[in-house]
C-alpha positions in Angstrom: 15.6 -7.1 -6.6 12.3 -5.6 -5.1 13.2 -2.5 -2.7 11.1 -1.6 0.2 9.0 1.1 -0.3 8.8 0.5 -4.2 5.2 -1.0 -4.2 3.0 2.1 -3.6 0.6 1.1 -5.7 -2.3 -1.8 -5.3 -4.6 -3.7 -7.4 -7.2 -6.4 -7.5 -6.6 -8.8 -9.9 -10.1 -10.0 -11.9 -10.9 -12.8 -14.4 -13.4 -11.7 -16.7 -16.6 -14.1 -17.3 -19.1 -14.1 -20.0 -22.2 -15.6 -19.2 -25.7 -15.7 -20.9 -29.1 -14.5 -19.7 -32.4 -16.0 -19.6 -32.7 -14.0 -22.8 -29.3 -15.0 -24.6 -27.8 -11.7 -24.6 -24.1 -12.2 -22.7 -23.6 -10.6 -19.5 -19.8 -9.5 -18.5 -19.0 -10.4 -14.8 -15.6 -10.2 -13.3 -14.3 -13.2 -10.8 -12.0 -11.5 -7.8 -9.0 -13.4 -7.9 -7.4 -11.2 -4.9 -7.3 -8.0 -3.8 -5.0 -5.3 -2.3 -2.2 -6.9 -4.2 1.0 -4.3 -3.1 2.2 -3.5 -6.8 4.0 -0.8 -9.0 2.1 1.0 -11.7 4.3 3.1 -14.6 3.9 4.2 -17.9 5.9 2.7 -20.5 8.4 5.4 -22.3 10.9 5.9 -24.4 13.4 2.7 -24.9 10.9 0.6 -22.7 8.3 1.7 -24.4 9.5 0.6 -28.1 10.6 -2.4 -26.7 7.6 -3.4 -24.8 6.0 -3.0 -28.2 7.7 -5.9 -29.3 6.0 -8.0 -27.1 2.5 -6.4 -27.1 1.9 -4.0 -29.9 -0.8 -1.8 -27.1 1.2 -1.9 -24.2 0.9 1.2 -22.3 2.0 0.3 -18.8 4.3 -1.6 -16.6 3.3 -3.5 -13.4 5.5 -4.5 -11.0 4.4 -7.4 -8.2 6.0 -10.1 -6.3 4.9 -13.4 -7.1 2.1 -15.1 -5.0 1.0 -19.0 -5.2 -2.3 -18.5 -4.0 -3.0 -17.4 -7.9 -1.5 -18.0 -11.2 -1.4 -14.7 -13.3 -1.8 -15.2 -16.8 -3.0 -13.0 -20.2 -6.5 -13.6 -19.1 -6.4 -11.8 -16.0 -7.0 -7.9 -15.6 -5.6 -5.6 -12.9 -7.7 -3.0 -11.3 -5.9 0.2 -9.9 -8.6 2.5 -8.8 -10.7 3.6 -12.1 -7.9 2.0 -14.4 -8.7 -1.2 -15.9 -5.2 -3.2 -17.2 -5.5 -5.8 -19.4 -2.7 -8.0 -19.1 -0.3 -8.9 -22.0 3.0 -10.3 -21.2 4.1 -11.7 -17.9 8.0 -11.8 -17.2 9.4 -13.6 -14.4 12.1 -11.1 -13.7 14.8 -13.2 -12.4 13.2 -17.2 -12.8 13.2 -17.3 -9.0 9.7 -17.3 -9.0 10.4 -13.8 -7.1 9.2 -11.1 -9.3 7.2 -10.0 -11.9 7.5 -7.4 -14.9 4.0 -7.4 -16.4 3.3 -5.2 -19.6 -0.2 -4.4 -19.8 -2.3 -2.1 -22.1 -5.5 0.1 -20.6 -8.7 -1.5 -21.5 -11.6 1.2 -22.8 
């Protein structure tokens, strides 16, 4: 159950592009999917860390987000929190309500 107050954090959520130039080298873009998406950011540790493993052998972090129908998050998309780039792994619909998600991500170089 999502508390008030417990999404301090934002993001804009990106869809990376490859395209090519006029001189075939490829050119990364990234598509804005939205912006200012109310979320909450924490590092995996401990327990939840190991475990989170399991599922996505670089997870470092854990993003926390209602769900929204104007997009459709997948393993494709990337979250942007300031200078952070997270790439995202595993998407878990927290309760299948379509309410909330637990996303494990890992922090792209």
């Amino acid at each position: 159950m999502i508390r008030s107050g417990r999404m301090r954090d934002s993001v804009t959520i990106v869809e990376p592009t490859q395209t090519l130039t006029d001189r075939g080298q490829v050119q990364r873009e990234d598509k804005v999917i939205a912006r200012n998406v109310p979320c909450s950011i924490a590092g995996l540790y401990g327990q939840e860390f190991e475990q989170a493993r399991q599922l996505f052998p670089t997870a470092t972090s854990r993003v926390i987000m209602r769900v929204d129908s104007r997009y459709q998050l997948t393993t494709k998309h990337i979250l942007i929190s300031g200078n952070r780039r997270l790439q995202v792994g595993y998407i878990n619909d927290m309760s299948n309500r379509h309410y909330e998600l637990q996303i494990v991500c890992c922090e792209e170089a």
